[in-house]
C-alpha positions in Angstrom: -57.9 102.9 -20.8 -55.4 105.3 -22.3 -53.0 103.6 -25.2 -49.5 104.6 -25.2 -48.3 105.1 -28.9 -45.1 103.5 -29.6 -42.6 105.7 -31.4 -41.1 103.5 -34.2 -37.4 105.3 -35.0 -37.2 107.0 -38.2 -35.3 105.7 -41.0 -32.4 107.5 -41.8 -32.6 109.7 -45.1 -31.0 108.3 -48.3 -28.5 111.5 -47.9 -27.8 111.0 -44.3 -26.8 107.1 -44.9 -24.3 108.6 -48.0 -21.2 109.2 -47.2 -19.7 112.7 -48.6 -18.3 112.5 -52.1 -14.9 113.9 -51.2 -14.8 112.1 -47.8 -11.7 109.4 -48.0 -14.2 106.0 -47.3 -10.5 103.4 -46.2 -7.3 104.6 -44.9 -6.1 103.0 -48.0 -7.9 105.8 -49.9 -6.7 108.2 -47.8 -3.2 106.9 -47.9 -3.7 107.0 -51.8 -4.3 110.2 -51.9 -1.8 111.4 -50.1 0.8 109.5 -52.0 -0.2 111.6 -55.1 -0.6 114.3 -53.6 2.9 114.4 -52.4 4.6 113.2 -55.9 2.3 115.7 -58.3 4.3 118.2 -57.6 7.8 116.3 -58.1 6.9 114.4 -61.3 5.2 118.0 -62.6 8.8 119.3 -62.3 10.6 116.4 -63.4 8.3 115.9 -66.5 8.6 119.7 -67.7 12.8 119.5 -67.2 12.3 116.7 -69.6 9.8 117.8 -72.0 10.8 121.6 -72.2 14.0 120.4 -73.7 13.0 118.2 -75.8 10.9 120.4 -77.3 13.2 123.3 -77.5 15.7 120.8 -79.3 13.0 119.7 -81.7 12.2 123.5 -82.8 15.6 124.7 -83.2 16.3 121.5 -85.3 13.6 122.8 -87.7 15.6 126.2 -88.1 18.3 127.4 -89.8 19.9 129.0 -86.6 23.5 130.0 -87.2 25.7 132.1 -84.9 23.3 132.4 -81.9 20.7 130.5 -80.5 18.8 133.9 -80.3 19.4 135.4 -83.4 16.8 135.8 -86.3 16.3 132.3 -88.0 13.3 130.9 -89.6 11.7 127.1 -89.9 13.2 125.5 -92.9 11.3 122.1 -92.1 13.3 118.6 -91.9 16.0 120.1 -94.2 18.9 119.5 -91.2 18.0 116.5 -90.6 18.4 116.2 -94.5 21.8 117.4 -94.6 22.7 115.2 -91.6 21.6 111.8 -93.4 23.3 113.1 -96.2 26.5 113.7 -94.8 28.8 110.5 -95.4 32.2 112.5 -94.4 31.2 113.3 -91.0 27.5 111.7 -89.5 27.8 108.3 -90.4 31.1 107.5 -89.4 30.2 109.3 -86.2 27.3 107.3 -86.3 30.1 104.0 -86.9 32.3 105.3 -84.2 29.7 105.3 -81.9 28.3 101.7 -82.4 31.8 100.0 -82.5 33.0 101.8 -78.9 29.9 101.0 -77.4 29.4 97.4 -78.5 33.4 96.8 -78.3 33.6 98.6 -75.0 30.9 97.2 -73.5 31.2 93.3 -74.4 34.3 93.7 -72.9 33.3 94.9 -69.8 30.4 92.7 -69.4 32.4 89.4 -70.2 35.0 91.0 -67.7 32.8 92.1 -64.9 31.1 88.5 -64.9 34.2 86.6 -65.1 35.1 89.2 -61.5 31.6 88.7 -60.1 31.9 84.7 -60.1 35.6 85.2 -58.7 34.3 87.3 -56.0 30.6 85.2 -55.1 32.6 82.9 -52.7 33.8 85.2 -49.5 37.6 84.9 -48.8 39.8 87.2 -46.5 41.0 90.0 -48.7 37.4 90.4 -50.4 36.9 93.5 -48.5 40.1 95.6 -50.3 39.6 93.6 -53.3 36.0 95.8 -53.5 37.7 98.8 -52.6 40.4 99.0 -55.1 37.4 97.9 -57.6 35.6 101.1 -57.2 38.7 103.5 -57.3 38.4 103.7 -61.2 34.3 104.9 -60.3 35.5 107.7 -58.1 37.3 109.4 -60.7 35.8 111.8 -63.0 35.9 110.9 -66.6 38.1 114.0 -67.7 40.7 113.6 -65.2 40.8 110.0 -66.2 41.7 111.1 -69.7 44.2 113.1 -68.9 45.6 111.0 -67.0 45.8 107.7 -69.7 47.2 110.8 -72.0 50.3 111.1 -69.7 50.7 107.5 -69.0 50.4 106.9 -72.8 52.4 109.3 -74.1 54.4 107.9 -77.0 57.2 110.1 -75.9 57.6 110.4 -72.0 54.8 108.0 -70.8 55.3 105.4 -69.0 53.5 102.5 -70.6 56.7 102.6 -73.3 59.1 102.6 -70.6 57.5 99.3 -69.6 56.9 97.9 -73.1 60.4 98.7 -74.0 61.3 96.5 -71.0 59.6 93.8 -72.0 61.2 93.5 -75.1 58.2 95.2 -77.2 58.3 98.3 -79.6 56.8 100.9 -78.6 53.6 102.2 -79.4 51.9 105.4 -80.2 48.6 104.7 -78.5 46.2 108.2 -78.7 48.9 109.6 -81.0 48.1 107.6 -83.7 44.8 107.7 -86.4 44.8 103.7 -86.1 45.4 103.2 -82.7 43.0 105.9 -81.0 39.5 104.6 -81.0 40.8 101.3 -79.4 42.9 102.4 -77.0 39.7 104.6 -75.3 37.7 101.9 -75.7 40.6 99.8 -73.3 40.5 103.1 -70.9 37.0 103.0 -70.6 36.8 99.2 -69.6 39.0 99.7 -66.9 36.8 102.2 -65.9 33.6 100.6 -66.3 34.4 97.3 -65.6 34.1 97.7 -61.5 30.5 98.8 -62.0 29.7 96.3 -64.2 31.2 93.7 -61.4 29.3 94.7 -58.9 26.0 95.3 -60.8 26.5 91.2 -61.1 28.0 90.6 -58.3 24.4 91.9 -56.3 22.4 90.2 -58.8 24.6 86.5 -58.2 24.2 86.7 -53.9 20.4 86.8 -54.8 20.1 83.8 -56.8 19.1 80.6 -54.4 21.6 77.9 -53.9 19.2 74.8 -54.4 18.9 74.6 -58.5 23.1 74.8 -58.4 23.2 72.3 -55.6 21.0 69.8 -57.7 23.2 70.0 -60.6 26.2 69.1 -58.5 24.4 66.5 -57.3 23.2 65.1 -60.7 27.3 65.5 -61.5 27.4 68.8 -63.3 31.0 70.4 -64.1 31.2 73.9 -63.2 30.6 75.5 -66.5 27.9 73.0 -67.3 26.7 74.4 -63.9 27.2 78.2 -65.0 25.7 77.8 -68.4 22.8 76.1 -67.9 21.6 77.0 -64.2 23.5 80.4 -63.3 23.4 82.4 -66.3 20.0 81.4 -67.1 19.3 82.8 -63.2 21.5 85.7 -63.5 19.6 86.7 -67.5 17.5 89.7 -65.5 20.1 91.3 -64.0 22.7 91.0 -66.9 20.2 92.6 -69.1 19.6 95.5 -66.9 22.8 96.2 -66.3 23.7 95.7 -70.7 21.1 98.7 -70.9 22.6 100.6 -68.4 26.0 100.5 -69.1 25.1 100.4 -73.3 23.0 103.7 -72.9 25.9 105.2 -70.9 28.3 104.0 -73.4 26.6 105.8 -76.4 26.3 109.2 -74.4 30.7 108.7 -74.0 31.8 112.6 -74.1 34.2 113.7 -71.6 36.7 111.3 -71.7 37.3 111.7 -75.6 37.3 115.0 -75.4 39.6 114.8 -72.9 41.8 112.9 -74.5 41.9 113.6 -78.1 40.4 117.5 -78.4 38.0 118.9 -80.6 36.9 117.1 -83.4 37.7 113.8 -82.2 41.3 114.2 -83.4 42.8 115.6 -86.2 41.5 112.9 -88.5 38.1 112.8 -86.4 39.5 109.2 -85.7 37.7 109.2 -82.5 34.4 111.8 -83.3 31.9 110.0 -82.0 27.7 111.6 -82.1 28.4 113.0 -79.4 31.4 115.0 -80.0 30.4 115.6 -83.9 27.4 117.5 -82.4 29.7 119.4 -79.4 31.7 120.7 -82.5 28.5 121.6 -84.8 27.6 123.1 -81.4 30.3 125.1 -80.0 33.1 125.1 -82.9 30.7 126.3 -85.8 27.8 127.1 -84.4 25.4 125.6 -86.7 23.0 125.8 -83.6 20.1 123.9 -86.2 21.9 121.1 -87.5 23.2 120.2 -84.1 20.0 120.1 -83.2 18.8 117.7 -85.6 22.2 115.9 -85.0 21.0 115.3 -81.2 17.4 114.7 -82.2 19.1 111.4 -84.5 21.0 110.3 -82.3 18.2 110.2 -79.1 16.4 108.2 -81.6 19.6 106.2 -82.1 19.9 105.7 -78.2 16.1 104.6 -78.1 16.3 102.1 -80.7 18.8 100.4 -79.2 17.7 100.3 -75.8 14.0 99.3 -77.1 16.0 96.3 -79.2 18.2 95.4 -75.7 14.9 95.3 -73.8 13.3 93.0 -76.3 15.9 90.5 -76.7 16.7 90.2 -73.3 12.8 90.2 -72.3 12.7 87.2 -75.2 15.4 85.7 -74.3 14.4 84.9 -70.6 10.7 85.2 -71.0 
């Protein structure tokens, strides 16, 4: 009797049961790699317009370049950054100038743009213009904004003395005076500022649920019992992000006290801020290596302080 031979299938191999290296195993994978593969290229060119400067700043700030950025120079080591920390008649109370606008400047519009926001939370029927003359002052560009405050505060012809004269006040001198300078641009740039930082906080207060405020009421909370102990608390995220926004755009302040008060800050530098001091070492005298290590300060400067912003606020509502 013949016998039939059963054919038992072969096994597969151990390489034809493993997939290929390279072969994407999940669309998740696959859709992993694509994301990357589509952002290398844009972070690449973000990361060398950020690092090439840097850089470039750092090395000239270890020169002596004078008179152009090209010309012969040679590495004198930290020596600018030396002369800068040594320089009590101009650094440091650019360095001063720069601390008081920012922290005066932007207290004022934070306490401000809350006060707005919690105006504006509740809908009512001229909310809709109400945001539109808000972001006027944003539309403007910084320079044309100081020229403008310099006509409207002109000691002589403006018109803020017409209307202080008819109010019975003296007059004032505003941007024409040593005293009077650094505050007065500190008041423009509220007005300025202030609508951004309303609406910053106004987004950030429609995103906070209604149920921990509606508890209070019910316990017999007062409104700013309410406000300080279940709003704010709420609201601490959002009012820190937008401190280091506005602060960090505070500190980099150029056009609009150039604008107003020239170079130098003013005849009296009563209004030369970092950022102007190194424009002039820049621009006016050319000392192309101490402005250098003038900027590479005060990036340091701007760091610090949003590193110490992030860590009290992260503290604070941690």
């Amino acid at each position: 009797m013949p016998t039939t031979e059963v054919s038992t299938p072969r096994r597969p191999s151990r390489a034809a049961r493993t997939p290929a290296p390279d072969a994407p195993r999940t669309f998740e994978q696959a859709n992993r790699r694509l994301k990357w593969a589509m952002l290398t290229p844009a972070l690449l060119f973000v990361g060398l317009m950020i690092v090439f400067p840097l850089v470039f700043t750092l090395d000239l700030s270890l020169t002596d370049a004078f008179g152009a950025v090209n010309a012969d120079s040679r590495h004198v080591g930290l020596r600018n950054f030396a002369d800068a920390l040594e320089d009590s008649r101009r650094f440091w109370p650019a360095a001063r100038r720069t601390l008081v606008f920012t922290v005066g400047a932007v207290a004022l519009e934070t306490v401000l743009g809350l006060a707005l926001a919690m105006l504006m939370r509740k809908p009512f029927r001229a909310m809709r213009w109400v945001r539109t003359v808000l972001i006027i002052p944003l539309l403007t560009t910084p320079v044309a904004i100081g020229i403008l405050w310099l006509l409207i505060l002109d000691p002589t012809n403006g018109i803020a003395n017409h209307l202080l004269d008819a109010l019975g006040l003296p007059p004032q001198e505003f941007l024409g005076s040593v005293s009077q300078s650094l505050p007065t641009l500190m008041l423009i740039d509220v007005w300025q500022w202030t609508p951004m930082m309303t609406l910053l906080l106004l987004a950030g207060l429609t995103t906070l649920p209604e149920e921990p405020e509606e508890a209070a009421l019910v316990d017999g909370a007062g409104g700013w019992q309410r406000f300080r102990h279940v709003i704010l608390p709420m609201l601490g995220p959002t009012l820190a992000t937008a401190l280091v926004l506005r602060a960090v755009d505070g500190l980099k302040t150029f056009d609009i006290l150039y604008a107003a008060k020239g170079p130098g800050g003013g005849s009296d530098f009563e209004v030369e801020t970092l950022n102007v001091y190194a424009y002039g070492l820049t621009f006016d005298y050319q000392e192309y290596g101490l402005a250098a290590a003038v900027l590479i300060l005060f990036t340091l400067f701007i760091i610090g302080v949003v590193v110490l912003l992030r860590r009290r606020g992260g503290r604070k509502h941690a």
